[in-house]
C-alpha positions, -999 to +999 in steps of 0.1 A: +799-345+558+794-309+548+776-321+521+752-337+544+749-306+567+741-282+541+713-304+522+697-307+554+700-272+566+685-263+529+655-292+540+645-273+571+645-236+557+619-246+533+595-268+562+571-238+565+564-238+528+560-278+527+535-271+553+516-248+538+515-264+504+506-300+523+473-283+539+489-281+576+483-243+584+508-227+611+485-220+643+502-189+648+494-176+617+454-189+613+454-166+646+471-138+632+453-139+600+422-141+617+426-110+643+433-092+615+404-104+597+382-087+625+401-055+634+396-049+594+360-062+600+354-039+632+373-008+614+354-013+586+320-010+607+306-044+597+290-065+621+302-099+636+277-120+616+291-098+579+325-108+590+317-142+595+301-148+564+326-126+541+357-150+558+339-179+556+371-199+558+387-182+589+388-193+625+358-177+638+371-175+673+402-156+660+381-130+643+358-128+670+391-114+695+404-094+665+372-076+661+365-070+702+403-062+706+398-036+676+365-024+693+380-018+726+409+002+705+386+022+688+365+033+720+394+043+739+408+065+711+376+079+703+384+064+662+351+066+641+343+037+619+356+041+581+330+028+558+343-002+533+335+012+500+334-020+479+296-030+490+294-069+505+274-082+479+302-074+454+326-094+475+304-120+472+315-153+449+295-147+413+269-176+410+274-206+389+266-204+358+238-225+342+239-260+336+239-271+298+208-291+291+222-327+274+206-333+241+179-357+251+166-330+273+168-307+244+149-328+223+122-339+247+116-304+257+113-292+220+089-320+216+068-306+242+069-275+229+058-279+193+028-273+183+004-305+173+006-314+141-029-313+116-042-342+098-050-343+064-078-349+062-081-351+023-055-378+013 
């Protein structure tokens, strides 16, 4: 019976992590993560629209109260924005690299390419 108790007390200390690792996010913490998302966003001074597309995969509504919470903080304190210094555009995701060409396509092109042969005119 103990046996039994303790293998299912071990089960449900580790149900947050099968969560997670099954794709079924804790609502609690999407909200979280997301106010923090836009206090960082509004500290940062970047605009609503930035944040949105920097944290594409957030809960926009979440960073939306994040960043007007941190707004209201900031006016009340009289706190200055601190400018990121890693520039969007390097946050970005680097582009794809190009696609190979198949060989057919290779060949075809080359084709196109080369210049037309002369007859001879002599033989």
């Amino acid at each position: 019976m103990k046996t039994i108790l303790l293998a299912v007390a071990l089960l449900l200390a580790g149900c947050d992590q099968l969560k997670e690792r099954a794709g079924i996010h804790d609502p609690a913490r999407v909200e979280a993560d997301g106010k923090a998302i836009g206090g960082a966003c509004r500290n940062a001074g970047r605009g609503l629209e930035d944040c949105y597309r920097l944290n594409a995969d957030a809960s926009k509504a979440a960073i939306y109260a994040g960043w007007k919470e941190m707004n209201e903080y900031m006016t009340k304190n009289s706190m200055e924005v601190i400018e990121p210094t890693i520039p969007p555009e390097a946050l970005a995701p680097p582009a794809p690299p190009p696609r190979k060409k198949s060989r057919k396509a290779d060949a075809e092109e080359g084709s196109a390419h080369a210049p037309a042969k002369e007859k001879d005119a002599g033989h």
